[in-house]
C-alpha positions in Angstrom: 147.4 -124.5 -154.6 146.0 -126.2 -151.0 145.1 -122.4 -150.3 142.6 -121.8 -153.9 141.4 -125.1 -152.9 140.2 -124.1 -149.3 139.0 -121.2 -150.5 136.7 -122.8 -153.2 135.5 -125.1 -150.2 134.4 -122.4 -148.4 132.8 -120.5 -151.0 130.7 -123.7 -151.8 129.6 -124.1 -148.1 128.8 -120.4 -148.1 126.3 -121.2 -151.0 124.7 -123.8 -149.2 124.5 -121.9 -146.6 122.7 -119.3 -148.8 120.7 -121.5 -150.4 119.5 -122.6 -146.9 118.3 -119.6 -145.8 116.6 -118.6 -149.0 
């Protein structure tokens, strides 16, 4: 379950990210 976990952590830091450069 430590795996879905990392995974939604990087999904959210990849929206920031997007939301950074929009």
């Amino acid at each position: 379950d430590s795996q879905r976990a990392e995974r939604i952590r990087i999904c959210k830091e990849n929206l920031a990210t997007f939301e950074l450069g929009a």
